[in-house]
DSSP file (Angstrom, degrees, kcal/mol; ACC not computed):
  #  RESIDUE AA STRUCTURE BP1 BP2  ACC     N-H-->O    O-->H-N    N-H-->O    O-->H-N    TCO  KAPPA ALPHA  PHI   PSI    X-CA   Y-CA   Z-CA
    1    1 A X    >>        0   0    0      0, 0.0     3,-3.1     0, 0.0     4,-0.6   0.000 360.0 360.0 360.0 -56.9    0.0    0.0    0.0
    2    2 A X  G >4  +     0   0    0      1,-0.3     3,-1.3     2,-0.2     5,-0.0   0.809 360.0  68.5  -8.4 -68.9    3.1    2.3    0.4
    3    3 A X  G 34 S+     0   0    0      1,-0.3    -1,-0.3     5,-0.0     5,-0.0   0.329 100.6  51.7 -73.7  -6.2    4.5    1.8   -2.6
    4    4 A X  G <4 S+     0   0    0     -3,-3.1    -1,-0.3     3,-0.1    -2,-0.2   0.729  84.5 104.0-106.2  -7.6    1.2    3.9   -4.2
    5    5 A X  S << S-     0   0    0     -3,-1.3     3,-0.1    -4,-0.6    -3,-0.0   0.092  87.2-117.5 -56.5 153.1    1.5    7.0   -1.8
    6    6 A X  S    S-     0   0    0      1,-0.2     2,-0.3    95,-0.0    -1,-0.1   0.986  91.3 -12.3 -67.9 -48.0    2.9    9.9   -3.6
    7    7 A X  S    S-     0   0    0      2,-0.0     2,-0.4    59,-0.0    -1,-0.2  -0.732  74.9-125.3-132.9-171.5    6.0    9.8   -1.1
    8    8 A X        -     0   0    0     -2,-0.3    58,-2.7    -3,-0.1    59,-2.1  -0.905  17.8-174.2-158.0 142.4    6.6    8.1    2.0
    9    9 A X  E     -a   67   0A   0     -2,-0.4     2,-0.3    57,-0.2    59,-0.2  -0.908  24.9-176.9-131.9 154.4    7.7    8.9    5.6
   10   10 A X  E     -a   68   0A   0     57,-1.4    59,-1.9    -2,-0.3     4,-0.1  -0.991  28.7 -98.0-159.6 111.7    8.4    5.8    8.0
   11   11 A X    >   -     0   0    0     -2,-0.3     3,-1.1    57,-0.2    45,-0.2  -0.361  27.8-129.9 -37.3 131.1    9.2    5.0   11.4
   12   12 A X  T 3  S+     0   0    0     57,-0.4    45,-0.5     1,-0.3    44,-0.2   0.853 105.9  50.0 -61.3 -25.7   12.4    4.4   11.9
   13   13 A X  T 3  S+     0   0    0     56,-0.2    -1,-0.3    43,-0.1     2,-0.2  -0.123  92.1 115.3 -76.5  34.8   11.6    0.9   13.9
   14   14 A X    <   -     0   0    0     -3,-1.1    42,-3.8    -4,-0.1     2,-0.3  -0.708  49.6-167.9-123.4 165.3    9.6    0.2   11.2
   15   15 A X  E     -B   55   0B   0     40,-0.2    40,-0.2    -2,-0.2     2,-0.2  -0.974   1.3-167.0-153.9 171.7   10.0   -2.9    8.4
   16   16 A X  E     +B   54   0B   0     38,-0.7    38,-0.7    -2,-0.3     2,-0.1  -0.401  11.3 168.8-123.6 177.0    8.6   -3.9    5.0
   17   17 A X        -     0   0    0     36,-0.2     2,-0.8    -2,-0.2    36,-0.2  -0.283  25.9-147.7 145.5 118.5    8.6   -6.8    3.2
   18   18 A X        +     0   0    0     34,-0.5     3,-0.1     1,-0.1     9,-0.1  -0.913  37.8 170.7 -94.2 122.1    6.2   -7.9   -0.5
   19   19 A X        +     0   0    0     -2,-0.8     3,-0.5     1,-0.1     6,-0.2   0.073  28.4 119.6-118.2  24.8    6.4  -11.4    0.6
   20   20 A X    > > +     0   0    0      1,-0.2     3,-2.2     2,-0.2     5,-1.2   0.912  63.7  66.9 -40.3 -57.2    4.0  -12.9   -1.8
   21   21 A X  G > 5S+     0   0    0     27,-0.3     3,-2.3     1,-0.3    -1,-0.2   0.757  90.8  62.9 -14.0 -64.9    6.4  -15.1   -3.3
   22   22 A X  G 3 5S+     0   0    0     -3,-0.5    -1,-0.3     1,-0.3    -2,-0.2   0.189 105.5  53.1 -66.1  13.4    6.7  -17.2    0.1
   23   23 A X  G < 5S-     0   0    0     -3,-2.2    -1,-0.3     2,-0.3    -2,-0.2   0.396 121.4-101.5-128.6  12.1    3.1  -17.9   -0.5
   24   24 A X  T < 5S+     0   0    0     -3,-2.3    -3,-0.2     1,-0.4    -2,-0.1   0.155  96.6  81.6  99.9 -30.3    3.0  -19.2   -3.9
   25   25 A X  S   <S-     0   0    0     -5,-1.2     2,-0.4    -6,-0.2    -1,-0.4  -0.260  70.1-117.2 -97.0-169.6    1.7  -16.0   -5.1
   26   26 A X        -     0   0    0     -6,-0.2     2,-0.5    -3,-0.1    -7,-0.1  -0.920  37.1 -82.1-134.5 168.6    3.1  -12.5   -6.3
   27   27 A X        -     0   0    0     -2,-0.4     5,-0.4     3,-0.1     3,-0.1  -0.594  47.3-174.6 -78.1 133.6    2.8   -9.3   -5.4
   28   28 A X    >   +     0   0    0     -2,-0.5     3,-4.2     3,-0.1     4,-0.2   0.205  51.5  61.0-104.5-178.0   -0.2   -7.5   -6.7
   29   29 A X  T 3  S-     0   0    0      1,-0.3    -1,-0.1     2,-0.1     4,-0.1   0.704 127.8 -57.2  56.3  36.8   -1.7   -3.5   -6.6
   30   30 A X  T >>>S+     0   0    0     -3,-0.1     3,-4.4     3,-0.1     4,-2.8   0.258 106.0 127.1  87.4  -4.3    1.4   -2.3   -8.5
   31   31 A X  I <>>S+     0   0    0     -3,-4.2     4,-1.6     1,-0.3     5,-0.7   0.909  77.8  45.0 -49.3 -35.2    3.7   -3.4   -6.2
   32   32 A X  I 345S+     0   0    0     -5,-0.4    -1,-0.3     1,-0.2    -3,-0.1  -0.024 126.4  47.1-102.0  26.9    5.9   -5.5   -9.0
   33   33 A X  I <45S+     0   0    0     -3,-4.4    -1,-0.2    -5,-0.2    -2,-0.2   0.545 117.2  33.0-126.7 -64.3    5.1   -1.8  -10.8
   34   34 A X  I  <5S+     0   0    0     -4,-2.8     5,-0.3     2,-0.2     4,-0.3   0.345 109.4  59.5-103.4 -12.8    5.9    0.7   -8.3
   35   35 A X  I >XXS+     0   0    0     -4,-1.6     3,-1.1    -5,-0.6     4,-0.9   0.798 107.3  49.5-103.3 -46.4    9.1   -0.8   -6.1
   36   36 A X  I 3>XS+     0   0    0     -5,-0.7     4,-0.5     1,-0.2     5,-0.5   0.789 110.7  53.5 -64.8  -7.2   11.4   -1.1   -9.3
   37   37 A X  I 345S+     0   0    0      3,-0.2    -1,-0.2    -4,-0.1    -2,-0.2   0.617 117.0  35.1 -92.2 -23.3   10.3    2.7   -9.9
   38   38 A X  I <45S+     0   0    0     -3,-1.1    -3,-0.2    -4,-0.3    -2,-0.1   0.652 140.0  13.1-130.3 -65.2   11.3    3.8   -6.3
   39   39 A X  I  <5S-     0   0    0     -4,-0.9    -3,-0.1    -5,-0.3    -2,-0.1   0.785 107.4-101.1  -0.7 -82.5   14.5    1.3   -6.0
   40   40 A X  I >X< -     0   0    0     -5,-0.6     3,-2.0    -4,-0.5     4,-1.7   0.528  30.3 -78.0  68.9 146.9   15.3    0.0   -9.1
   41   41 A X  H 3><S+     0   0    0     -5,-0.5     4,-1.1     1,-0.3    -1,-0.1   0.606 122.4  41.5 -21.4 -64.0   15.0   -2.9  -11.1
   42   42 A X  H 3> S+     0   0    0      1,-0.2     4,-1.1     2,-0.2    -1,-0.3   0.679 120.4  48.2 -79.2 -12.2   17.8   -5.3   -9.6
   43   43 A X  H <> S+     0   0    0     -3,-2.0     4,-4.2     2,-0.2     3,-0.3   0.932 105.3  51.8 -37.1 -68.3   16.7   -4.2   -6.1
   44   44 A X  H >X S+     0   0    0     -4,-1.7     4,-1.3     2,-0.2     3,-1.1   0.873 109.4  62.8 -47.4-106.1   13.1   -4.7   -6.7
   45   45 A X  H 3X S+     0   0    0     -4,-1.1     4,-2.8     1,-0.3    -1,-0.2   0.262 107.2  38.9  72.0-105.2   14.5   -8.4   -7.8
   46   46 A X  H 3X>S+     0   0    0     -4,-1.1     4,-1.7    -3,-0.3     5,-0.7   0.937 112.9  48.5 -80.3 -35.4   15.7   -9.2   -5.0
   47   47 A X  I XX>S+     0   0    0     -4,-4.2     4,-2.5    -3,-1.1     3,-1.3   0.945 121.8  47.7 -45.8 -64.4   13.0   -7.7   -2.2
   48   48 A X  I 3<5S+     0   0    0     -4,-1.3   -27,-0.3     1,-0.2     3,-0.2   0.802 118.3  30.9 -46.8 -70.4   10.4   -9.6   -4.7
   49   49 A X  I 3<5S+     0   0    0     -4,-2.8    -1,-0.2     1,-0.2    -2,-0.1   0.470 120.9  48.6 -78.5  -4.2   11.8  -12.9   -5.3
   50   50 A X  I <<5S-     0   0    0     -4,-1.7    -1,-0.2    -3,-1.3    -2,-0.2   0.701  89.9-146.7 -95.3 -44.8   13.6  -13.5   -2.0
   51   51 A X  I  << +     0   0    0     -4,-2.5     2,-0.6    -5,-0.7    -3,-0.1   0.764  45.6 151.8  78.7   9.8   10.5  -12.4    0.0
   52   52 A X      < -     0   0    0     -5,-0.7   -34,-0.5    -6,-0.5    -1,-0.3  -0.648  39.6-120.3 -91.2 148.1   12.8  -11.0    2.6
   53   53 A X        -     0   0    0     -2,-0.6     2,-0.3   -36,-0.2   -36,-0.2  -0.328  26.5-174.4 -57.8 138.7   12.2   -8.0    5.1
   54   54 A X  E     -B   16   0B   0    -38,-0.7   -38,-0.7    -2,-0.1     5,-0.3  -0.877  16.9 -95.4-165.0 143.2   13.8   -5.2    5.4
   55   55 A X  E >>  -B   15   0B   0     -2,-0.3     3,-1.3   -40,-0.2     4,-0.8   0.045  27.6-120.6 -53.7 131.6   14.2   -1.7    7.6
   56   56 A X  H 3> S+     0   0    0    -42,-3.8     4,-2.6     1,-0.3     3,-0.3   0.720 119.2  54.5  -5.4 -55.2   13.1    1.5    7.4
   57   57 A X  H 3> S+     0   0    0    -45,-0.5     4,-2.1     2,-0.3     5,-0.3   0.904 111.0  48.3 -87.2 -40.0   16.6    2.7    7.2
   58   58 A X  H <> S+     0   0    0     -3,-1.3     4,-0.6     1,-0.2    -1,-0.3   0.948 114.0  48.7 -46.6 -42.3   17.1    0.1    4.0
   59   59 A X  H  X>S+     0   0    0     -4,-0.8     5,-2.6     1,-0.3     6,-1.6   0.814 113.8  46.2 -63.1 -41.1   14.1    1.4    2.7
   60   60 A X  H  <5S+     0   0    0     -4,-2.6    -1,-0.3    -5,-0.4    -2,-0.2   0.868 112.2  44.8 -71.0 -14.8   15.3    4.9    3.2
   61   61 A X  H  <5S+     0   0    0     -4,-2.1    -1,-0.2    -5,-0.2    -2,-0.2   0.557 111.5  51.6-116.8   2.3   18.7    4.8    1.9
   62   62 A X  H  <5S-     0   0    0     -4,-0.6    -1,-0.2    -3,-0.4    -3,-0.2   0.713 118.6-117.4 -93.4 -31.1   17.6    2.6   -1.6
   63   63 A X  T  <5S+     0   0    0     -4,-1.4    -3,-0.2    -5,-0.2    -4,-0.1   0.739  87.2 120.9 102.1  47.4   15.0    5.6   -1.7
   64   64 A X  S   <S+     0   0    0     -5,-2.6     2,-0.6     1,-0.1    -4,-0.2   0.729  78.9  45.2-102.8 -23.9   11.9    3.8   -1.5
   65   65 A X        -     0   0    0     -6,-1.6   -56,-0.2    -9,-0.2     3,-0.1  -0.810  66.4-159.6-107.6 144.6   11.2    5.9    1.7
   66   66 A X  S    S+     0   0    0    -58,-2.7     2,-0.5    -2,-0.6   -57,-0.2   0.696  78.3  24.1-109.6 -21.5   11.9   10.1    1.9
   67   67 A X  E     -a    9   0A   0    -59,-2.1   -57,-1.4     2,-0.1     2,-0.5  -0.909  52.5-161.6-157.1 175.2   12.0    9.9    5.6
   68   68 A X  E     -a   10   0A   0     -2,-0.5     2,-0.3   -59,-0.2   -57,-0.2  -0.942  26.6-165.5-128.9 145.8   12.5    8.2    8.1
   69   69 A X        -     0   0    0    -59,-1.9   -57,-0.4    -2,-0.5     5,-0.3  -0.992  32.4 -89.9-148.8 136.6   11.1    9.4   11.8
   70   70 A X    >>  -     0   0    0     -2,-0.3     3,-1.6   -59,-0.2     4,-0.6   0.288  67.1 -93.4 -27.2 140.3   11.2    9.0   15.6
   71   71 A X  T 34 S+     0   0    0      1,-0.2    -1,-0.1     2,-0.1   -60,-0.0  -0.626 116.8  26.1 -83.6 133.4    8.6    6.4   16.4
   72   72 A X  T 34 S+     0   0    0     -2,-0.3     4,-0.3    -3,-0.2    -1,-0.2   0.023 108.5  75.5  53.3  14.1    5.4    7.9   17.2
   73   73 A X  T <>  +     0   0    0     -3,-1.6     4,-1.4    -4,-0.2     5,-0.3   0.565  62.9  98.8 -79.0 -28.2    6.1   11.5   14.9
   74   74 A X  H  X S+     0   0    0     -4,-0.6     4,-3.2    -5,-0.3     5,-0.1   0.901  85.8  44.7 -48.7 -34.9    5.5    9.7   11.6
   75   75 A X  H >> S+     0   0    0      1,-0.3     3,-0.9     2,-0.2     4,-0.7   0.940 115.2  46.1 -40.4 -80.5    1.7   11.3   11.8
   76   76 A X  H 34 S+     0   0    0     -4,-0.3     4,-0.4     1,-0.3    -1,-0.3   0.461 113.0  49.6 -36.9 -18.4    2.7   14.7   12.8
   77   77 A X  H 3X S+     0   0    0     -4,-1.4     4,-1.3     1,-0.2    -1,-0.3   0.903 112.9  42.6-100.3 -24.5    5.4   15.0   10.4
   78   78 A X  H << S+     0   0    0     -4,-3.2     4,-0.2    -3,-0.9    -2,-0.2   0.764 109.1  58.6 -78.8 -13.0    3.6   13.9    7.6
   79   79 A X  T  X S+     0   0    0     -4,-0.7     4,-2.0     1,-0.3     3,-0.4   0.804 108.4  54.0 -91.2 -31.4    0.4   16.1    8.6
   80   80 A X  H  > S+     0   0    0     -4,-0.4     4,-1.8     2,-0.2    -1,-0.3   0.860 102.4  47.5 -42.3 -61.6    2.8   18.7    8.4
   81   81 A X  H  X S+     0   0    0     -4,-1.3     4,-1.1     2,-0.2    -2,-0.2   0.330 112.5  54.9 -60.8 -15.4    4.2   18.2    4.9
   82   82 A X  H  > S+     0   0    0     -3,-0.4     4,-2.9    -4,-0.2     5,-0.5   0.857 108.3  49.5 -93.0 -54.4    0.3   17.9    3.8
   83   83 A X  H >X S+     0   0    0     -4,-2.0     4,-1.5     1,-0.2     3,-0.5   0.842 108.7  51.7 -40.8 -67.2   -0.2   21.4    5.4
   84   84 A X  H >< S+     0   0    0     -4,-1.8     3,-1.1     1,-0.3    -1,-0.2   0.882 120.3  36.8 -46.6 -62.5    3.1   22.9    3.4
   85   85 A X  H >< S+     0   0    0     -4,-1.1     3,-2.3     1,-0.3    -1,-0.3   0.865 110.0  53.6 -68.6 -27.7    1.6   21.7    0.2
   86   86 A X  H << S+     0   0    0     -4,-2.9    -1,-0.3    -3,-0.5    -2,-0.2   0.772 103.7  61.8 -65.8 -25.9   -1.9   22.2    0.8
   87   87 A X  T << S+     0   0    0     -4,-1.5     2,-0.2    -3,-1.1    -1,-0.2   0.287 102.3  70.3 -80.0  20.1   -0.6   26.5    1.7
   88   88 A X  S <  S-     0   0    0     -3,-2.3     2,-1.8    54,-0.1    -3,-0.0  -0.777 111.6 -57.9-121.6-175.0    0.7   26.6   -2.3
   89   89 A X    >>  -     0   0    0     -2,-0.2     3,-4.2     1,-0.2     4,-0.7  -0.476  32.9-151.4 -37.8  53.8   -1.4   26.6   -5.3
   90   90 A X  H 3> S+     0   0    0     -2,-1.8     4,-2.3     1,-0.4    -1,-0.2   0.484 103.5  52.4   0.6 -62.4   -4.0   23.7   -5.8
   91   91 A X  H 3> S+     0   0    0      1,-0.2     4,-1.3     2,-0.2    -1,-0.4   0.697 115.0  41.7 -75.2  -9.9   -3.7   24.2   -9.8
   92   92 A X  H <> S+     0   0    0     -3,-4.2     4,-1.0     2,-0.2    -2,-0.2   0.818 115.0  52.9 -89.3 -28.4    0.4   23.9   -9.6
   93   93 A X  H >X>S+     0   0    0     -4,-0.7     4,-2.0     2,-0.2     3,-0.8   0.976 112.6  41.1 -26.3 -80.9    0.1   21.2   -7.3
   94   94 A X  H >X5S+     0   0    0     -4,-2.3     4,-2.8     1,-0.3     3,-1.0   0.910 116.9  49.9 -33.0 -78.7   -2.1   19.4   -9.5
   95   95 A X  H 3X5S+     0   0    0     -4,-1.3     4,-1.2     1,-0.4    -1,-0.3   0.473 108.4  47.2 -69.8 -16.6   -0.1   20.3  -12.4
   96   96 A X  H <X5S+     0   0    0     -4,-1.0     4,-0.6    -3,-0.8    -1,-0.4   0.619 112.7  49.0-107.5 -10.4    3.3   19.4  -11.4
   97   97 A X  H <X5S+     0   0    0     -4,-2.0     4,-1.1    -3,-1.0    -2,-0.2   0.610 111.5  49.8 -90.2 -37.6    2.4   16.0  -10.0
   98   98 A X  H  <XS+     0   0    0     -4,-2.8     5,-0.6    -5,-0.7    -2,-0.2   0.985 114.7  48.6 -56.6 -33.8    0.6   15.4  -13.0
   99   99 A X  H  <5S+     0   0    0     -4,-1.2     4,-0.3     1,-0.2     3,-0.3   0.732 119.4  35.1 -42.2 -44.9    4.0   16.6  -14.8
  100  100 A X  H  X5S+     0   0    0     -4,-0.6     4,-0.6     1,-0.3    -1,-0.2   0.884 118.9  44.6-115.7 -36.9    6.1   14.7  -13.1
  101  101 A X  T  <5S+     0   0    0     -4,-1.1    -1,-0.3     2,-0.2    -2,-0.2   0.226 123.7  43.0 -90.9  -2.4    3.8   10.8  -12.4
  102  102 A X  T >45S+     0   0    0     -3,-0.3     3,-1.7    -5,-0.1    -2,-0.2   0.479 115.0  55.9-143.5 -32.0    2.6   11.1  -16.6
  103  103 A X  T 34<S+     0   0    0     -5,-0.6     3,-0.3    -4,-0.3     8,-0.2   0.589  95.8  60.6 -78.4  -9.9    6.7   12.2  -17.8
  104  104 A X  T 3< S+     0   0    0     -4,-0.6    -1,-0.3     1,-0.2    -3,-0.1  -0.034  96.3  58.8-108.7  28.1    8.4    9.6  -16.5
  105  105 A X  S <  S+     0   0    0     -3,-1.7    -1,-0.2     2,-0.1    -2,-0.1   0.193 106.9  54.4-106.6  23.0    6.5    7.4  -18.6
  106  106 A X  S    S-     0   0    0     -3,-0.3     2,-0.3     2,-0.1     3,-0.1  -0.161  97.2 -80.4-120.0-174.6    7.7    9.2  -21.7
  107  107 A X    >>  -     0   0    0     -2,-0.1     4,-1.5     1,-0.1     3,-1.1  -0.900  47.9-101.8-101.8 151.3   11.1    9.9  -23.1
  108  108 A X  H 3> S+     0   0    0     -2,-0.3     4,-1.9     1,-0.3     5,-0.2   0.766 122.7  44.6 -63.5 -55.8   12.8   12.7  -21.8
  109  109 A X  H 3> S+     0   0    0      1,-0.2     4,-2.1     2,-0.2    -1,-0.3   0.785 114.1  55.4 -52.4 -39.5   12.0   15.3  -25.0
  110  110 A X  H <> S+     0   0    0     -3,-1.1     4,-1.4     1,-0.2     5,-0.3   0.980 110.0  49.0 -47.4 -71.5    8.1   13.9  -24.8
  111  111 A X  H  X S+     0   0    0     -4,-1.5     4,-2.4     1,-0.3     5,-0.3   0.852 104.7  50.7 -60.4 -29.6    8.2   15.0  -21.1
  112  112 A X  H  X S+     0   0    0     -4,-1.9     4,-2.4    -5,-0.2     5,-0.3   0.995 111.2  54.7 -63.0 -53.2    9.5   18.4  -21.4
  113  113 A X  H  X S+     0   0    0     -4,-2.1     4,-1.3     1,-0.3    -2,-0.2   0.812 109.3  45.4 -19.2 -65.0    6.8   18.6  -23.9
  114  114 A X  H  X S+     0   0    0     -4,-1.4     4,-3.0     2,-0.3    -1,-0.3   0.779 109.3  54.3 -88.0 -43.0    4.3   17.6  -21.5
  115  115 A X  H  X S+     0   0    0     -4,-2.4     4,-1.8    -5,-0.3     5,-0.3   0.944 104.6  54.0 -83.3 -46.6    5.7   19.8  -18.8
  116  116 A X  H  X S+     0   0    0     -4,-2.4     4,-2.4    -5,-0.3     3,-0.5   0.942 106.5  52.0 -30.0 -63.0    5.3   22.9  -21.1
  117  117 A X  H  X S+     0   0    0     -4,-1.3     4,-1.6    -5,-0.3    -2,-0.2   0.968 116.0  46.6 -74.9 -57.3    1.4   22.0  -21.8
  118  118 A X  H  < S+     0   0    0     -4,-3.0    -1,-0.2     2,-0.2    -2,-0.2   0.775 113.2  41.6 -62.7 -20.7    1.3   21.9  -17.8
  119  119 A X  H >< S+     0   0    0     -4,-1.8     3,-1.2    -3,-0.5     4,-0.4   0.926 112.0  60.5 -86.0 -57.4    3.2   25.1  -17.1
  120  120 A X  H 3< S+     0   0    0     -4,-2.4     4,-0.4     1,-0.3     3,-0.3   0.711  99.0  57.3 -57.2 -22.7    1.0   26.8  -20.2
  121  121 A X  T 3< S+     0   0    0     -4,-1.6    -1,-0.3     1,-0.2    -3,-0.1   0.142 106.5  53.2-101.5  33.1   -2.7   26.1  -18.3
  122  122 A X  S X  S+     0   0    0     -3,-1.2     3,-1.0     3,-0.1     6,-0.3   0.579  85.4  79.7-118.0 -16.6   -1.5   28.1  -15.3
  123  123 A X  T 3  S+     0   0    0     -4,-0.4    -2,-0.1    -3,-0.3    -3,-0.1   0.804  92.4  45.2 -56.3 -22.8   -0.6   31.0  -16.9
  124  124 A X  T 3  S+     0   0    0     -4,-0.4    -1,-0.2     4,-0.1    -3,-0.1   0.571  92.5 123.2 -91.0  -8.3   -4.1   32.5  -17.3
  125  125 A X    <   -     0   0    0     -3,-1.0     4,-0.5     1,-0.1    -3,-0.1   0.432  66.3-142.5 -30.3 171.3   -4.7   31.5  -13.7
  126  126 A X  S  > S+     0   0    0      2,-0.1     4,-1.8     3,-0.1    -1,-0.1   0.561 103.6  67.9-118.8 -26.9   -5.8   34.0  -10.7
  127  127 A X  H  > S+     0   0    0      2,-0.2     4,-3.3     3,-0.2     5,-0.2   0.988 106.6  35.0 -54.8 -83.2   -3.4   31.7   -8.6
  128  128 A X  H  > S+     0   0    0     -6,-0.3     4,-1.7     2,-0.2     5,-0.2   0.792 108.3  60.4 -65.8 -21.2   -0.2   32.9  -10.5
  129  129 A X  H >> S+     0   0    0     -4,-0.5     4,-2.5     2,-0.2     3,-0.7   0.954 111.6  41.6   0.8 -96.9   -1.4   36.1  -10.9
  130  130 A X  H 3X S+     0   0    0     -4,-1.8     4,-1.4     2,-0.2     5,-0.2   0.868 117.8  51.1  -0.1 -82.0   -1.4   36.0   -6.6
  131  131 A X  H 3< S+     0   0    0     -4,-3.3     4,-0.4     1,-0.3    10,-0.2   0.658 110.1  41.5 -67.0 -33.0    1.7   34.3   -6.7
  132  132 A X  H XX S+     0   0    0     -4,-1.7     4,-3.8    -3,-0.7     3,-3.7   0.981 119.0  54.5 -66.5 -73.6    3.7   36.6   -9.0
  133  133 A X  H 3X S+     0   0    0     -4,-2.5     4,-1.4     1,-0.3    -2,-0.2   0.703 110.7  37.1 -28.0 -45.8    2.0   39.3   -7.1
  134  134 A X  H 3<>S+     0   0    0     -4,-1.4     5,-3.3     2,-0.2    -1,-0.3   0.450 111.6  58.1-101.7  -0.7    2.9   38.5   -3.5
  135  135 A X  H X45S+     0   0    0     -3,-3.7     3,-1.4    -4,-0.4    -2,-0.2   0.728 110.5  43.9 -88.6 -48.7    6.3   37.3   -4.2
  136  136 A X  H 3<5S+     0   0    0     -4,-3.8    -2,-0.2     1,-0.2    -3,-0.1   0.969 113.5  50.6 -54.4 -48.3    7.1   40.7   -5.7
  137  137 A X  T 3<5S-     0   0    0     -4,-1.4    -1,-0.2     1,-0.1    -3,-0.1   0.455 115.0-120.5 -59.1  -2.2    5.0   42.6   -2.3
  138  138 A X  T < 5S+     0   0    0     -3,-1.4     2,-0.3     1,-0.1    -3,-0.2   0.985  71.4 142.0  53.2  61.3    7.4   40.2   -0.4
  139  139 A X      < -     0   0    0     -5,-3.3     2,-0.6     0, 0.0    -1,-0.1  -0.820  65.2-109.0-123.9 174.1    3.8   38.7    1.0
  140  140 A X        -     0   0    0     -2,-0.3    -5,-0.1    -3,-0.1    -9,-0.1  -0.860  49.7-105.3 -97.2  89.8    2.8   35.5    1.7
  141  141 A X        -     0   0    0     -2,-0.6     2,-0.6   -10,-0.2   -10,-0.1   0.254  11.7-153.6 -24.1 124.4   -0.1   34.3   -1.2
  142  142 A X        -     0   0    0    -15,-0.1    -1,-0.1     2,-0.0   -12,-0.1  -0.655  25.1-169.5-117.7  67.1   -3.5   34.1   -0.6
  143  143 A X        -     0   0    0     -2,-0.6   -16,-0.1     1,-0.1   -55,-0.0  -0.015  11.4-179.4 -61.6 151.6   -4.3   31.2   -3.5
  144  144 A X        -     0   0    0    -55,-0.0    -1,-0.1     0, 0.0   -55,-0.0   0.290  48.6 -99.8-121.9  10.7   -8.0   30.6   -4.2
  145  145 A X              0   0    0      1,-0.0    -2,-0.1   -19,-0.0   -56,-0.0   0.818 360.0 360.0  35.6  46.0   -8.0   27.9   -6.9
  146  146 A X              0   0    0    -56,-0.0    -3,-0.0     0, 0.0   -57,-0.0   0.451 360.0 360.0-116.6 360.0   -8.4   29.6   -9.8
């Protein structure tokens, strides 16, 4: 279930493990999708075919996890990190996850492409408008999502 989250933050006492394998079956919901994507391939590999467990801190330091935190914080930090993004712009949000999750299924020149067509439907926005606005007025933005 991890392995579909946009990012992931982790206890440090914490451990993983697609053990599907050890049961005759395989791992399902993108995992055998989404773990070579945040890995890589010969990683992915072994966690899959081995069925073995492994630590936060592995998980942090192959880069399947973006942090790792004192056990009982993980909440608070992540509710935290929702806050920061949720105080920018809805429609750049939006648009740079789309950018970034729909371009790395492309080749590179295709994604720059792509990311161009995503920067071009914000310009006419009321959001950058705001943003432009309050960066110059050294203010903080007061985005509305439009």
């Amino acid at each position: 279930m991890a392995l579909c989250c946009d990012f992931i933050y982790a206890a440090e006492n914490a451990r993983f493990a697609l053990t599907e394998v050890t049961l005759g079956i395989m791992p399902g919901a993108g995992g055998t999708q989404n773990l070579p994507r945040a890995v890589g391939e010969r990683r992915a590999k072994e966690i899959i075919l081995t069925g073995r467990p492994f630590t936060a801190a592995e998980a942090h330091e192959w880069g399947m996890v973006n942090r790792l935190c004192a056990p009982g914080r993980v909440v608070e930090e992540a509710i935290e990190t929702g806050r920061r993004i949720a105080d920018n712009a809805s429609i750049s949000v939006r648009q740079a996850k789309h950018a970034i999750h729909f371009g790395l299924q492309m080749d590179l020149a295709s994604g720059m492409m792509l990311e161009i067509e995503a920067y071009n439907r914000m310009v006419p926005t009321e959001d950058r408008r705001e943003g432009v606005l309050a960066f110059n007025e050294k203010r903080k933005p007061r985005f509305k999502g439009r």
